[in-house]
ZAMARGU-4260 file (C-alpha; in steps of 0.2 Angstrom, whole numbers, plus 5000, padded with zeros to 4 digits):
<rodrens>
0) 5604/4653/4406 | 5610/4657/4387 | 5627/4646/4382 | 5638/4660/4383 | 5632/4663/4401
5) 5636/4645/4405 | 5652/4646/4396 | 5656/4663/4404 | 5654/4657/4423 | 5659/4641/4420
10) 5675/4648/4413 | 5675/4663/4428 | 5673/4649/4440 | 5688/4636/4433 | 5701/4653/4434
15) 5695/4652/4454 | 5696/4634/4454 | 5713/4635/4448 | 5717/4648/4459 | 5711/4639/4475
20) 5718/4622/4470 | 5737/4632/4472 | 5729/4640/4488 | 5721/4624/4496 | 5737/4616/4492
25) 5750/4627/4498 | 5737/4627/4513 | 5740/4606/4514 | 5760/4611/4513 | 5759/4621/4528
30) 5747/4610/4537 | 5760/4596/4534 | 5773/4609/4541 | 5763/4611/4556 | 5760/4593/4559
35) 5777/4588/4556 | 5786/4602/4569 | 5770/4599/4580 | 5759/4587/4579 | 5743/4585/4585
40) 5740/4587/4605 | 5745/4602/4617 | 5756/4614/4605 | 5746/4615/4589 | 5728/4615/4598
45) 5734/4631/4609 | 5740/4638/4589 | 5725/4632/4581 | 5714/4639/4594 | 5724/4656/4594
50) 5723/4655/4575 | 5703/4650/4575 | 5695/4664/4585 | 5701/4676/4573 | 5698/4666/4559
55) 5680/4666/4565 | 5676/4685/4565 | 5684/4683/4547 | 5672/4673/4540 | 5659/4683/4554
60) 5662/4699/4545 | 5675/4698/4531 | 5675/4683/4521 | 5655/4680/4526 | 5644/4697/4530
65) 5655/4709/4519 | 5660/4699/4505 | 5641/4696/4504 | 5634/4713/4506 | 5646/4722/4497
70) 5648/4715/4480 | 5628/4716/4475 | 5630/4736/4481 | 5646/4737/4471 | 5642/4728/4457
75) 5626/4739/4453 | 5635/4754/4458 | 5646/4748/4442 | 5633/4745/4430 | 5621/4759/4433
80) 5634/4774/4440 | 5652/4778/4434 | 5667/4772/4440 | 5669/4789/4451 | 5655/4785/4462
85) 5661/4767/4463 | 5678/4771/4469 | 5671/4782/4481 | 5662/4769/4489 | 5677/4758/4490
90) 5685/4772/4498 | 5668/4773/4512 | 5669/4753/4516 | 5690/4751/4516 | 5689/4767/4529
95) 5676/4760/4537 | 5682/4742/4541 | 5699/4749/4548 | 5690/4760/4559 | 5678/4746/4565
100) 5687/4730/4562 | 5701/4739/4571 | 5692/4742/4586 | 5688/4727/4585 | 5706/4718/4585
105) 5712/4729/4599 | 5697/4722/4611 | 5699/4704/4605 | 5720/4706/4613 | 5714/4714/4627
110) 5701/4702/4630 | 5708/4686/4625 | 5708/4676/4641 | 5688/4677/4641 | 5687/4672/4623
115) 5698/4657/4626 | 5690/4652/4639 | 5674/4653/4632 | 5678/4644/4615 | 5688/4631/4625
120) 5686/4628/4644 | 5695/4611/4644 | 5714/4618/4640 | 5712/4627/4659 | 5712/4608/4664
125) 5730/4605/4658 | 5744/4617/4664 | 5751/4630/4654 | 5738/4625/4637 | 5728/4639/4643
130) 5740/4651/4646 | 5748/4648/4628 | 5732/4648/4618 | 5730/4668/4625 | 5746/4671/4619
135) 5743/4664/4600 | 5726/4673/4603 | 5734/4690/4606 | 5748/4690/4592 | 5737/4683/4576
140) 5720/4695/4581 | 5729/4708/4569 | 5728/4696/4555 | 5709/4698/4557 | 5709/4716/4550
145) 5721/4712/4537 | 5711/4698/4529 | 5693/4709/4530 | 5703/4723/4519 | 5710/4707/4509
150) 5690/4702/4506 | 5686/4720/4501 | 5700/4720/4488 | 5693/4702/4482 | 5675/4709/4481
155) 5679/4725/4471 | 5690/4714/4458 | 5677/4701/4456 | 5665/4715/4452 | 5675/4719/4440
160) 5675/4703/4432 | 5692/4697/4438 | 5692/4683/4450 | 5710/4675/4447 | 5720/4688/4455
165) 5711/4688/4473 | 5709/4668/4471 | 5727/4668/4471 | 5728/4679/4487 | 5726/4664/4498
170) 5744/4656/4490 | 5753/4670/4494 | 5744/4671/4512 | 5751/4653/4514 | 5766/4652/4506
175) 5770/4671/4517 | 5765/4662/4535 | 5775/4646/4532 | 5792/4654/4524 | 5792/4668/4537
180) 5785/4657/4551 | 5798/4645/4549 | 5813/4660/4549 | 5807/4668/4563 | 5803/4653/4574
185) 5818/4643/4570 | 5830/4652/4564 | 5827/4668/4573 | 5819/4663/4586 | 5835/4660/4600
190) 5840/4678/4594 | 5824/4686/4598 | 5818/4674/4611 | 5801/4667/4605 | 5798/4651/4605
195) 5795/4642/4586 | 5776/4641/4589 | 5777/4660/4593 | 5787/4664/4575 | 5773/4652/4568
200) 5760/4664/4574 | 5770/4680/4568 | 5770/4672/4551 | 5752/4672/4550 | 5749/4690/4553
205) 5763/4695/4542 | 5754/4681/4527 | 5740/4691/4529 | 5747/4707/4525 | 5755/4698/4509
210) 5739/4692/4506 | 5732/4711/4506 | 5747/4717/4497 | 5746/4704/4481 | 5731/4711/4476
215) 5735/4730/4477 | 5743/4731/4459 | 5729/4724/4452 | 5715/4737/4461 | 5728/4750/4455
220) 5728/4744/4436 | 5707/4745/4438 | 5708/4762/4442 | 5707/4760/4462 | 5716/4769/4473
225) 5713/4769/4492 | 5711/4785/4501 | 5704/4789/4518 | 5682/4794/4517 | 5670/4797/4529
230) 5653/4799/4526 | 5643/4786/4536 | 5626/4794/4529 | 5631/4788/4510 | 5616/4779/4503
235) 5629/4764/4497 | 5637/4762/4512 | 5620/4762/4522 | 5613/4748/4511 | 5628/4738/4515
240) 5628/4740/4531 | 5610/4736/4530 | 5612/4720/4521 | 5627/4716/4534 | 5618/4719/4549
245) 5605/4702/4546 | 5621/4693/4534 | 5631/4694/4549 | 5618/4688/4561 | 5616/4673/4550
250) 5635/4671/4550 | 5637/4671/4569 | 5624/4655/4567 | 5639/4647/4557 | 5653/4654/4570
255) 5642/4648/4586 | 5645/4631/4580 | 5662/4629/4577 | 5661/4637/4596 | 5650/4623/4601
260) 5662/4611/4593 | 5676/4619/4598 | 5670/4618/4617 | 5665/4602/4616 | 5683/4595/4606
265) 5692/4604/4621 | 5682/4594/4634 | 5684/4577/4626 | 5693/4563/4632 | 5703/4552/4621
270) 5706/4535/4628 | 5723/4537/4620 | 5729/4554/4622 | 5717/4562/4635 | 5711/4580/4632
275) 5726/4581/4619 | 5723/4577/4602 | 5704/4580/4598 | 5705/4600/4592 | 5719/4596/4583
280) 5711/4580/4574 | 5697/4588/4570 | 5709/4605/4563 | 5717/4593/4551 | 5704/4586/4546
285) 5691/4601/4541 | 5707/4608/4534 | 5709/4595/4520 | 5689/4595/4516 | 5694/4613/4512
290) 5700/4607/4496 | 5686/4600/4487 | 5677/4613/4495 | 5685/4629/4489 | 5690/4620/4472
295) 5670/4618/4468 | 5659/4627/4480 | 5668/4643/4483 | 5674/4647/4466 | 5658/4645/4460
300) 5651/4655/4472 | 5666/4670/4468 | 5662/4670/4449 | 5642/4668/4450 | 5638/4681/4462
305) 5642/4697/4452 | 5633/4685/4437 | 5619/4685/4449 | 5618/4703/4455 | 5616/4709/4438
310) 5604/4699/4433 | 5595/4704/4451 | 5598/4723/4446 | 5590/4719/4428 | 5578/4712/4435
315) 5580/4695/4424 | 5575/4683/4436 | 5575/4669/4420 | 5592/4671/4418 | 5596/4671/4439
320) 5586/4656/4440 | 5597/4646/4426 | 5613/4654/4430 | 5612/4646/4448 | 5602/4629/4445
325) 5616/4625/4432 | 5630/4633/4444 | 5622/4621/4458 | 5622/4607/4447 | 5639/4608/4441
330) 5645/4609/4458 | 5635/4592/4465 | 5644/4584/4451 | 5658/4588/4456 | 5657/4586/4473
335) 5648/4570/4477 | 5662/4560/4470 | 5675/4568/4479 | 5665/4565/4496 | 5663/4545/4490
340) 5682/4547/4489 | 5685/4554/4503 | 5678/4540/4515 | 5684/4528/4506 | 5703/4535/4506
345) 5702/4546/4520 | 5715/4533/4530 | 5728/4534/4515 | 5728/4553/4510 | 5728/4559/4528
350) 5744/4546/4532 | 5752/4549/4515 | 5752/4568/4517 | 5752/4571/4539 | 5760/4557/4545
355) 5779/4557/4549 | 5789/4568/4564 | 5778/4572/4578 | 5762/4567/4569 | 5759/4547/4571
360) 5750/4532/4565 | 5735/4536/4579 | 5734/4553/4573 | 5733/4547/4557 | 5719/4536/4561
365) 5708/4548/4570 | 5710/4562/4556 | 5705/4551/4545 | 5690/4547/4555 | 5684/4564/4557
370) 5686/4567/4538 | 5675/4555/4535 | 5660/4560/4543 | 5665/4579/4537 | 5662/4573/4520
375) 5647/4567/4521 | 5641/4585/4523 | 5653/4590/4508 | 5640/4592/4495 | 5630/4603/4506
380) 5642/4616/4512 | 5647/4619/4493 | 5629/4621/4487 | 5625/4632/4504 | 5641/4643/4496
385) 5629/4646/4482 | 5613/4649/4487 | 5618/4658/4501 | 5624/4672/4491 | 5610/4671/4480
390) 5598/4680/4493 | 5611/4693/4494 | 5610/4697/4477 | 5591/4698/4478 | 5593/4709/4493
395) 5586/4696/4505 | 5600/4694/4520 | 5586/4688/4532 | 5580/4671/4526 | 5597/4663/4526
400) 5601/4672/4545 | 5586/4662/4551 | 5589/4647/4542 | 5608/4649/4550 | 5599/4651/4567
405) 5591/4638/4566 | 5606/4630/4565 | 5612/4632/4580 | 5598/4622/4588 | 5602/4608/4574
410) 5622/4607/4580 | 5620/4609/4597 | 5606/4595/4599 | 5616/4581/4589 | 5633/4587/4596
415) 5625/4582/4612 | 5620/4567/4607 | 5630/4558/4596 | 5646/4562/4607 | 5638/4558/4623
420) 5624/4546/4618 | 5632/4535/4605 | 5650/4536/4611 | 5656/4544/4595 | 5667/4557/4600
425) 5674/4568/4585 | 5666/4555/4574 | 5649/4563/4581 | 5654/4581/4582 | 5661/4580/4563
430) 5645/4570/4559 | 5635/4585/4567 | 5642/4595/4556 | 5639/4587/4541 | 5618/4586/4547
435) 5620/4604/4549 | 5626/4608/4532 | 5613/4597/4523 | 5599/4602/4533 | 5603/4620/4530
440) 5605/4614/4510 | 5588/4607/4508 | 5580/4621/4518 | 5589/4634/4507 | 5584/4626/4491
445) 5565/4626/4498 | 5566/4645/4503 | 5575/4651/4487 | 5563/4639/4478 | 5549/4649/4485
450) 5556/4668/4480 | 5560/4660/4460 | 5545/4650/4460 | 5555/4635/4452 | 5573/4631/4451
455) 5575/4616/4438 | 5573/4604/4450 | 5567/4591/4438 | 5587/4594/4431 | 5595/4596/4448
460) 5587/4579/4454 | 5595/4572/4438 | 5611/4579/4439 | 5610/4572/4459 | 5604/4552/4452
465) 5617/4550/4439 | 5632/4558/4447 | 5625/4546/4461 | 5627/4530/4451 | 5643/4536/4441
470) 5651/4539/4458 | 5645/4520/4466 | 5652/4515/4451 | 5669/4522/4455 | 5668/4516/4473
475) 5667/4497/4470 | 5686/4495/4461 | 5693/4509/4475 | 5687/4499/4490 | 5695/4484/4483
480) 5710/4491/4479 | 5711/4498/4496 | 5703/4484/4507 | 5718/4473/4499 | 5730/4486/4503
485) 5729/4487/4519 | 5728/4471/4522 | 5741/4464/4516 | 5755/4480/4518 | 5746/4486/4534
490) 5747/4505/4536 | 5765/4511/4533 | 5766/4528/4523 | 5772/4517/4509 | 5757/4505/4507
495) 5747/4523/4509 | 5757/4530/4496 | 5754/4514/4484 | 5736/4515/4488 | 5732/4530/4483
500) 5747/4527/4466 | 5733/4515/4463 | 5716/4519/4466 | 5715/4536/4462 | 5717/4533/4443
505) 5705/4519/4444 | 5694/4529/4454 | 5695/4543/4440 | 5693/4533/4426 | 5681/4522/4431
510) 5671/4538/4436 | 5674/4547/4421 | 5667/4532/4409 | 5653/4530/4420 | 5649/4550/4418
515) 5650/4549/4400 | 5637/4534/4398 | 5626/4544/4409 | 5628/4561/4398 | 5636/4570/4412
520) 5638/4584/4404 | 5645/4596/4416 | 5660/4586/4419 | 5665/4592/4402 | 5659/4609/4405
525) 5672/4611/4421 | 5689/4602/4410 | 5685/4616/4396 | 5684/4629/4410 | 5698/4623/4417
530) 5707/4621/4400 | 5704/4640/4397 | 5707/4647/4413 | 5726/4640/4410 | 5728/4649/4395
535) 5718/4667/4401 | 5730/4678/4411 | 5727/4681/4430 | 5735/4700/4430 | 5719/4711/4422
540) 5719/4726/4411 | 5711/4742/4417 | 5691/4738/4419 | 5680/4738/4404 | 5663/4738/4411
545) 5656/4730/4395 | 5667/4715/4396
</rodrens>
């Protein structure tokens, strides 16, 4: 990959990091919101079940299958036909996905029961959980269709080169579902006699259409302007739904775990809190691991995949081999020491930012717990966000849907066993989850290895060694710290607080000298990025194609 390119998705990808680091953190203001109006036991797992089977479809055919499909066929429509014939296809696939996506919504309302009961069999065991879980199913489905036209929007501006805008969605999606959840649930609720939970699953639905909304200036200032088209025989909108048709199989691997998780989390039996408590824990959890997650793995993923798809359409593999072993290296650098810091302050971040109201110090503790198995798996669900999306982009959508298959067999065969086995409860399903993602890694790497015939590994395995050593470097002084801590302030929100006041300079510090003596370079690479997406603007211009 020529410097400029590196500099150019390096730079692409630190506007999305930006962007997601507002969106994963309004996302942690209204976790906090949730945990401290609800907790963690019957109320918020019936919402955060309501909230997750829609979510799941999202990523099943929005966020996952579409996003996939439809930015290779958009982004070559781009470059080698004009921007008529592109908006046209725009129109096709938005047409489409209400139509489909639609349909879609209105069976998931009507059968809701069945789907809670299938995703979570346990809450029939306690009264009413059941019952209130359908409800929160049936009133946040719509948000489902919303969010796929949200992922379109996204898609088109990305292959247009602007990611910062659509990064940004997300903000307004959260910061849209907590200000109008809150109104309608507390303020307005008595008035129009829904309960607080209800107004919080209102204000989801109406996020999402905030979400959608935010971004149509921007389409508009591109030249995009929605209008109904049908015309299912068009060649683009056959290739992606032909691409879509494996992507999406390969997704609902992905989705059929969080099921399996789901199901077995609903059946669990704290020795504390019973059948309450363990969906939520794990909720909380995989929501925090979102941060690191979206800041590293999905914002590269956003700014290489239109980088890639050229390169694809060119037929430059040389340049689509660099672009995503440097990409991939970046991100392991990135995310290995935020997985070491992770364990190691799992306890004080979760207590310093959850705890209080009707989220306590056991809560506490077994988030925590569960987000440290999570991030063992960190570094692997971030690269899997590239390399996934590099088969797209070379028009292969079946080799990551059997490597998701296989999956499934993977997940459900140490589910079993580490929670039945080996007593370990959420510990073993987040755990699972975690050999899931790295499995799928290192099998990805092996399959993409064999369509580019090599993929700098001798410079991945150096990248993986030194950030490695840099990050055991930085764990020794954050371990101390925290070990001390704890024991002799115990586990107040305050000793949390001072914990984390203390280690997590250390910890960056110490990391930071210990990169630069290893000529970690990348590290640089991503504070210049990030240095120049503060100063680029996120609104765009009209689209320039040679830009």
């Amino acid at each position: 990959m020529s410097e400029s390119q590196s500099v150019k998705v390096a730079r692409s990808a630190g506007v999305v990091s930006a962007a997601i680091a507002s969106s994963r953190v309004t996302g942690l203001v209204r976790e906090m919101v949730m945990a401290q109006a609800f907790g963690a036991g019957f109320i918020y797992d019936a919402f955060l079940l309501g909230f997750r089977i829609p979510n799941l479809t999202r990523n099943l055919f929005a966020e996952g299958a579409l996003s996939s499909a439809f930015v290779p066929v958009f982004s070559a429509y781009l470059q080698q036909r004009d921007e008529k014939e592109a908006a046209r296809l725009s129109n096709l696939v938005g047409t489409a996905i209400i139509v489909i996506v639609g349909l879609f919504c209105l069976l998931g309302m009507i059968f809701s029961p069945q789907l809670v009961w299938l995703m979570a069999p346990g809450y029939a065991q306690v009264p009413g959980k059941f019952a209130l879980a359908v409800k929160m199913t049936r009133i946040m489905f719509p948000f489902l269709l919303l969010v796929a036209l949200a992922a379109q929007a996204m898609g088109v501006l990305n292959s247009c080169n602007r990611f910062g805008v659509p990064a940004m969605a997300s903000t307004f999606f959260n910061i849209g579902s907590i200000v109008v959840g809150l109104f309608l649930g507390f303020y307005l609720g008595p008035r129009l006699h829904i309960t607080p939970i209800e107004g919080m699953a209102y204000g989801v639905v109406i996020g999402g259409a905030i979400q959608l909304a935010w971004q149509v200036p921007s389409l508009r200032r591109f030249g995009f302007h929605f209008r109904f088209a049908f015309d299912w025989r068009h060649p683009g909108l056959a290739k992606i739904f032909n691409l879509m048709i494996p992507a999406i199989i390969g997704n609902a691997a992905v989705q059929v775990n969080v099921m399996v998780n789901t199901n077995f989390a609903s059946r669990l039996l704290d020795p504390v809190r019973g059948a309450d408590g363990p969906v939520s824990w794990l909720g909380y959890a995989f929501r925090f691991m979102q941060l690191p997650l979206g800041l590293f793995g999905v914002s590269f993923a956003s700014a290489i995949l239109p980088s890639l798809s050229r390169s694809a359409a060119a037929d430059n593999l040389e340049e689509f081999r660099k672009t995503l072993a440097h990409s991939v290296g970046a991100v392991l650098v990135m995310t290995i020491p935020s997985a070491v810091g992770l364990i190691l302050l799992g306890r004080p971040i979760i207590g310093a930012i959850f705890q209080g109201g009707h989220f306590d110090v056991y809560d506490t503790e077994q988030t925590a717990l569960a987000l440290s198995f999570y991030a063992i798996g960190l570094a692997g669900y971030a690269t899997l966000k590239l390399v996934n999306p590099a088969f797209y982009a070379l028009s292969d959508a079946r080799t990551p849907m059997w490597i998701s298959m296989l999956s499934i067999a993977i997940n459900f065969a140490a589910a079993e066993y580490l929670i039945s086995s080996e007593h370990m409860g959420i510990a073993g399903l987040a755990l699972a989850t975690s050999l899931v993602a790295l499995t799928g890694c290192f099998v990805s790497f092996a399959a993409i290895r064999k369509h580019l015939r090599h993929i700098e590994g001798r410079y991945l395995l150096s990248r993986v060694l030194r950030v490695s050593a840099a990050s055991l470097v930085m764990a020794a002084p954050v371990w101390i710290i925290n070990q001390y801590i704890g024991r002799h302030f115990g586990f107040s929100r305050a000793a949390d607080l001072l914990s984390l006041a203390l280690c997590l300079p250390i910890g960056v510090v110490s990391f930071g000298v210990a990169a630069r003596w290893l000529r970690l370079e990348e590290i640089e690479m991503a504070l210049a990025s990030l240095r120049a997406s503060a100063k680029k603007r996120l609104l765009p211009a009209r689209y320039n194609p040679q830009r």
